[in-house]
C-alpha positions as CSV (number, residue, x, y, z in Angstrom):
1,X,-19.1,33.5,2.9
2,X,-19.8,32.8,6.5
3,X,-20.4,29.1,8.1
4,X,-24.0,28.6,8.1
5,X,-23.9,24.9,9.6
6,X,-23.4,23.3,13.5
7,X,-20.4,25.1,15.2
8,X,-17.4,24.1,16.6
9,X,-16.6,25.3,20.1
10,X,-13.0,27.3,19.6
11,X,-10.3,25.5,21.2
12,X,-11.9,21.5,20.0
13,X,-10.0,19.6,17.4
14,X,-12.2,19.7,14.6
15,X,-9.8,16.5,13.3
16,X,-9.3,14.0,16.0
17,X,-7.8,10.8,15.4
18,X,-6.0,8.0,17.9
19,X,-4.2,4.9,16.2
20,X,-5.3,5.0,12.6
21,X,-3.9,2.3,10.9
22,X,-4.4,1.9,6.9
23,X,-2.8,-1.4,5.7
24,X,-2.9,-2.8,2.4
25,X,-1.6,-6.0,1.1
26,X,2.2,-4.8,0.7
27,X,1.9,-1.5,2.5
28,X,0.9,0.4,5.9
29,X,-0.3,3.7,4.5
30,X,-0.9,5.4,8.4
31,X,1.1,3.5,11.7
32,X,-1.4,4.3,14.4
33,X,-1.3,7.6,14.0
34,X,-2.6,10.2,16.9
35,X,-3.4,13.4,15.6
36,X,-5.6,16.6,16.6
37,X,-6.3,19.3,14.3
38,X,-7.8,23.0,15.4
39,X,-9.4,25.4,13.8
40,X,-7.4,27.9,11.3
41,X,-5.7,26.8,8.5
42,X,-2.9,23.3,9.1
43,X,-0.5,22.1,6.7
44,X,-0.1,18.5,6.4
45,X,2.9,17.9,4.8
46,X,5.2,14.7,3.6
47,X,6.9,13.3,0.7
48,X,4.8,11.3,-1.6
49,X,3.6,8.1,-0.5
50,X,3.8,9.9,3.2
51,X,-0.1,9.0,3.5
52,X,-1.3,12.4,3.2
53,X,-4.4,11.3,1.0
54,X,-4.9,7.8,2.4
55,X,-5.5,10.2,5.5
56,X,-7.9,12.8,3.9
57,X,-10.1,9.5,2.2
58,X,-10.1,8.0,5.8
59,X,-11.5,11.6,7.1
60,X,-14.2,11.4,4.6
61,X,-15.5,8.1,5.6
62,X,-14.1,6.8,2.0
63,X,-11.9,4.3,3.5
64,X,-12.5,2.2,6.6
65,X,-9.2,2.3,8.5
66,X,-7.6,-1.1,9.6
67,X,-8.1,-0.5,13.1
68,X,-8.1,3.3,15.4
69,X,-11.2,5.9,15.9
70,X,-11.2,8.9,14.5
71,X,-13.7,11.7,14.7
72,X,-14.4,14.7,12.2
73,X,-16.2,17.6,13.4
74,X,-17.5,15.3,16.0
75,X,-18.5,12.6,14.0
76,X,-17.6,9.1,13.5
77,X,-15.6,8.5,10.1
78,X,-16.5,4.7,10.9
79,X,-20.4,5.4,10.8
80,X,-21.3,8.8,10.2
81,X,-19.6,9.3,7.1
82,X,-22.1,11.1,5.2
83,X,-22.7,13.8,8.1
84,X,-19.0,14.6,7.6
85,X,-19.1,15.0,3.5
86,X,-22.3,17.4,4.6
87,X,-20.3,19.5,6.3
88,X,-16.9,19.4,5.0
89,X,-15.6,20.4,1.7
90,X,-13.3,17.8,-0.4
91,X,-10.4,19.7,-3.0
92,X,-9.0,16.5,-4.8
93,X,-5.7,16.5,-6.1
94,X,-5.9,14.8,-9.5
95,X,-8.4,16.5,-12.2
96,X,-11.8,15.4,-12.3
97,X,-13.6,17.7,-13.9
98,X,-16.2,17.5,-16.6
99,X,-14.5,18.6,-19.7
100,X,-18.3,19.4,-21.6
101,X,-19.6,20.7,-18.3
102,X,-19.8,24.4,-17.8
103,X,-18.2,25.7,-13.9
104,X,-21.5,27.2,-13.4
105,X,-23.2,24.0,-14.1
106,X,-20.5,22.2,-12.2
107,X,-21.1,24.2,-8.9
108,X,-24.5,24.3,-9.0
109,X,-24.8,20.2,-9.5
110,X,-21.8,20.0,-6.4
111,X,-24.2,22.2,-4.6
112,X,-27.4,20.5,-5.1
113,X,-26.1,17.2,-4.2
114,X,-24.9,18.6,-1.3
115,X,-28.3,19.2,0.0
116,X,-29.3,23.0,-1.3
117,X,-32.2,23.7,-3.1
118,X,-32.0,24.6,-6.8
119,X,-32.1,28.8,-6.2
120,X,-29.7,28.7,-3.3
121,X,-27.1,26.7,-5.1
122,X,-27.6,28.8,-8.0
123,X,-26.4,31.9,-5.9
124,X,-24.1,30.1,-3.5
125,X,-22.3,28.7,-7.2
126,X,-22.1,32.4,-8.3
127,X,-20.9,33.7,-5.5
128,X,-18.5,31.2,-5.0
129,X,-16.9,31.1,-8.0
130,X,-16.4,35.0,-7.7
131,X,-14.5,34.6,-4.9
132,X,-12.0,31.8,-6.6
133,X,-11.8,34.3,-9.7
134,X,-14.2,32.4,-12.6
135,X,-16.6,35.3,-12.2
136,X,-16.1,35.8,-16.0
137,X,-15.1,32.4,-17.5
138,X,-18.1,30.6,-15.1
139,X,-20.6,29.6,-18.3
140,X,-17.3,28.5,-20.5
141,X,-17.2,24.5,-20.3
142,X,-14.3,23.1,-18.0
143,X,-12.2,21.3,-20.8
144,X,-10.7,24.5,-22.1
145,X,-9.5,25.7,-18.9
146,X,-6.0,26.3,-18.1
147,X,-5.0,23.8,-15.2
148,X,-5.0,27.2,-13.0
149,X,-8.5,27.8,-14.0
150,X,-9.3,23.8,-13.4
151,X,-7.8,23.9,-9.9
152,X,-9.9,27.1,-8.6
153,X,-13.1,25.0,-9.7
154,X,-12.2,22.4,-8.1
155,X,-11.5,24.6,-5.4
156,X,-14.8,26.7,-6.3
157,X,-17.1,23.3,-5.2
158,X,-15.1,22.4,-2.2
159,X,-16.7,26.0,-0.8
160,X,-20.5,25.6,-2.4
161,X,-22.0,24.0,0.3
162,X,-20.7,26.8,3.1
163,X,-18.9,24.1,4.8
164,X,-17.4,24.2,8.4
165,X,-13.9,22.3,7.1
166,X,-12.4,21.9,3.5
167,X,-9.7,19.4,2.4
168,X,-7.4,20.8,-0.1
169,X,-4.7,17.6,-1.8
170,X,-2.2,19.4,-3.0
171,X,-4.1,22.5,-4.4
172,X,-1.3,24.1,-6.0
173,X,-0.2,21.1,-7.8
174,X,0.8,21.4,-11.5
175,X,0.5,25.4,-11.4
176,X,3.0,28.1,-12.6
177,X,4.4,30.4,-10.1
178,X,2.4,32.8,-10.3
179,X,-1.0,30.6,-10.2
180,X,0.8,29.1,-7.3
181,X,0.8,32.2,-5.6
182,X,-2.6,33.1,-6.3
183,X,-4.3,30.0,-5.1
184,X,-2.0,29.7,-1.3
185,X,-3.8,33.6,-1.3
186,X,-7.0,31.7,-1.7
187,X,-6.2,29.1,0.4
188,X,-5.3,31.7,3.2
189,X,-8.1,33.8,3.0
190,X,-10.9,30.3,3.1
191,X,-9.2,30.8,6.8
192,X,-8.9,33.9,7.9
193,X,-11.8,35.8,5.7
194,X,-14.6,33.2,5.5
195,X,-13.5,31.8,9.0
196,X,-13.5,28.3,7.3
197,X,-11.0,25.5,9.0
198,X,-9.2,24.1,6.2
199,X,-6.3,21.1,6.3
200,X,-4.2,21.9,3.4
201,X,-1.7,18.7,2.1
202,X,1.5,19.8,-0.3
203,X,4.9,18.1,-0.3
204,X,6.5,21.4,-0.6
205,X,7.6,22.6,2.2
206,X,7.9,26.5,1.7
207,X,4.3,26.2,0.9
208,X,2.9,25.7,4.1
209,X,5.1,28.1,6.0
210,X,3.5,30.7,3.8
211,X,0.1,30.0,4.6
212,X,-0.3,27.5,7.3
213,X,-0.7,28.0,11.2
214,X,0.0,24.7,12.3
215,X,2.0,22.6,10.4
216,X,1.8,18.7,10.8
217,X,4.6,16.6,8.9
218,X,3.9,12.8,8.2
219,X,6.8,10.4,6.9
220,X,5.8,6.8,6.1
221,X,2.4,7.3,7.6
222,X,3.3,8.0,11.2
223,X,3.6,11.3,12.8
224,X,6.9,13.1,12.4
225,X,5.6,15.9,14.3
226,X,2.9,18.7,15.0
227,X,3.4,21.9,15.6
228,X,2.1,26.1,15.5
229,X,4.4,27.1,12.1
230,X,6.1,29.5,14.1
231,X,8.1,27.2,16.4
232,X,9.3,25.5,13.0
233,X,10.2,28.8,11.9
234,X,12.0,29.8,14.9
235,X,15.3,32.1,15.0
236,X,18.2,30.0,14.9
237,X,20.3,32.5,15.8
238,X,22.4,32.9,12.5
239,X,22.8,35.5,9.9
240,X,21.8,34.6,6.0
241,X,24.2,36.6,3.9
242,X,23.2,36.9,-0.1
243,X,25.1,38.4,-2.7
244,X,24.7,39.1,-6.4
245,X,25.8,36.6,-8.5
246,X,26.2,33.4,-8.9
247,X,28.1,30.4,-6.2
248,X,31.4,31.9,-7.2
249,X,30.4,35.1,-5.9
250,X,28.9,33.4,-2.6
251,X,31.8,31.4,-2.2
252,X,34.4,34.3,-2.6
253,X,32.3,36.2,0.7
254,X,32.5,32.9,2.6
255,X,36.5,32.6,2.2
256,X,36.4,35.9,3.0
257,X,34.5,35.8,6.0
258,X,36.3,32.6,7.3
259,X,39.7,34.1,7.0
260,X,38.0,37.0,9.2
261,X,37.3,35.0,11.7
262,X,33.4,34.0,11.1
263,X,32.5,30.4,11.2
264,X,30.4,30.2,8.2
265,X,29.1,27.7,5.3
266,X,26.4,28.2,1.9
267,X,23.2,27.5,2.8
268,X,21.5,27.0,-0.9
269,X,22.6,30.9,-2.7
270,X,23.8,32.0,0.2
271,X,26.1,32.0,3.2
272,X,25.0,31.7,6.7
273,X,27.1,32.9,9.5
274,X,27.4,32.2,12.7
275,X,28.1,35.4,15.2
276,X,30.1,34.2,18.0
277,X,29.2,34.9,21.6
278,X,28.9,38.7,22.4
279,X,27.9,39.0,18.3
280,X,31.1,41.3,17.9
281,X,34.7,40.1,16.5
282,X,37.3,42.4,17.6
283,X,34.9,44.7,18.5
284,X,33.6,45.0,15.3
285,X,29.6,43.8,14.9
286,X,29.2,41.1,12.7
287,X,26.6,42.9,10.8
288,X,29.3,46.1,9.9
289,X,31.8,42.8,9.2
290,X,29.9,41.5,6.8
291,X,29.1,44.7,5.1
292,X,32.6,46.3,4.9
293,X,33.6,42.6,3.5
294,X,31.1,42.5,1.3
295,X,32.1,46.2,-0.3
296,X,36.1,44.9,0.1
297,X,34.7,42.5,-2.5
298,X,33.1,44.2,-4.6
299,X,30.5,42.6,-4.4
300,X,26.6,42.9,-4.9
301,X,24.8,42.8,-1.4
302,X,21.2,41.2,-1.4
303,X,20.3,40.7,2.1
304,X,21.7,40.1,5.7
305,X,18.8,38.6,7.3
306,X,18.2,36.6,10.7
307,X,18.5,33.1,9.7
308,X,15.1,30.8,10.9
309,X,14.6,26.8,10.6
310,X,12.6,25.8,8.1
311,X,10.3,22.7,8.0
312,X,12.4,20.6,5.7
313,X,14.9,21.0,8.9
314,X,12.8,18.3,10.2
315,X,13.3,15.7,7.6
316,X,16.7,16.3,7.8
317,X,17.0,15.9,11.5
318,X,15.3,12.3,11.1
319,X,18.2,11.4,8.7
320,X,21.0,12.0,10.6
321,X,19.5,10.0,14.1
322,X,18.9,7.6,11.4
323,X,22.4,7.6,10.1
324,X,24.1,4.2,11.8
């Protein structure tokens, strides 16, 4: 799967928007929101009601924002909203699928009214839905699927048309673990295999780290920030300690590390620590510390990893400036 349509010249925002404004009767879905979105895959991320979709139907040319330009792939999302949907791919969150419909008939329709002729949406739809994993269950009809099976359909027509850009709301939403995991490896490889932008929404967080390489974070429609996943990700210059057990256990090694001298406190199961300058106390390394405490203890050791920010860090950043 290679893009067959116009190309984008690496390095321009294949998303471009400046002061988008959605309002509705009781509610401003985006504040005048400037964003630019490159190539690779970008997270957009925020609670519900953050205006992730709002954002994605205003990208499409579904919605007419209030007031701001925005441009998709070079084109107008004010007048030019069906050369966008010709070359961009739409996942939609809810299901809307067919339930007497067979996939194969499904992607081959989603094809056709995307422009291909009758034979190359025929093989685009089987090759497709190879990729996504419905090689086998393609001629079954859609209403016995498993939501995991529903959601790589979906995905499956978002990608029939070879588009330069796909849209995926909430992709993984309503899947087990384990289908989870198998449909961010989809997700990742529509970027990095089939050299497909794609601007992924989810409102969790560890998601996006996973498979994202710019993140962008929305909170009551205006932009919280925008930045490469790695700078969210950052070291923070901290040591995660996890033990076996449960928060008695975690708790017993972070007395024990206070009353060693390590300024320490549980992060969710575990206890991060915080090396003081120099990293040694009495010149003892706080790695060997940890360890020998950890054995004193008796207890189980996990892991002693460097600690990193995560993107939820951001959220709670905004709360405490916002604290009065």
């Amino acid at each position: 799967m290679t893009g067959e349509g116009e190309s984008v010249a690496r390095g321009t925002p294949v998303i471009r928007t400046r002061g988008i404004t959605m309002e509705y009767p009781r509610v401003r879905a985006l504040d005048a929101l400037d964003l630019d979105v490159g190539q690779g895959v970008t997270g957009l991320v925020g609670a519900n009601g953050a205006g992730k979709s709002t954002l994605i139907k205003v990208l499409l040319g579904l919605l007419a924002p209030t007031s701001g330009d925005a441009q998709v792939l070079g084109h107008d999302v004010r007048s030019q909203g069906a050369a966008i949907r010709a070359r961009v791919g739409y996942m939609p969150e809810h299901d809307c699928l067919p339930a007497d419909v067979s996939a194969s008939e499904f992607v081959v329709h989603m094809g056709r009214m995307s422009g291909l002729p009758h034979t190359v949406a025929r093989e685009r739809a089987a090759d497709v839905l190879r990729h996504v994993g419905l090689a086998e269950e393609r001629y079954r009809v859609m209403g016995g699927y498993s939501t995991g099976m529903k959601q790589r359909a979906k995905l499956a027509q978002a990608l029939v048309h070879d588009p330069d850009l796909v849209l995926l709301d909430e992709p993984t939403n309503g899947l087990d673990p384990a289908s989870r995991d198998d449909m961010l490896d989809l997700v990742r490889r529509i970027g990095t295999d089939f050299g497909i932008s794609v601007l992924v929404t989810s409102h969790l967080l560890g998601e996006l780290e996973r498979v994202s390489d710019h993140v962008v974070v929305l909170d009551g429609g205006r932009l919280l920030r925008s930045s490469a996943t790695s700078e969210f990700t950052e070291a923070t210059g901290t040591l995660l300690v996890e033990v076996l057990g449960t928060t008695t256990e975690r708790d017993r090694l972070g007395h024990a590390l206070a009353e060693r001298g390590l300024q320490c406190h549980p992060v969710d199961g575990a206890v991060e620590v915080v090396p003081p300058p120099g990293g040694e106390v009495g010149g003892v390394d706080v790695r060997d510390l940890v360890r020998d405490t950890v054995i004193d203890l008796d207890l189980g050791l996990v892991r002693i990893q460097e600690g990193r920010h995560r993107i939820q860090d951001v959220f709670a950043v905004r709360e405490e400036v916002a604290q009065p």
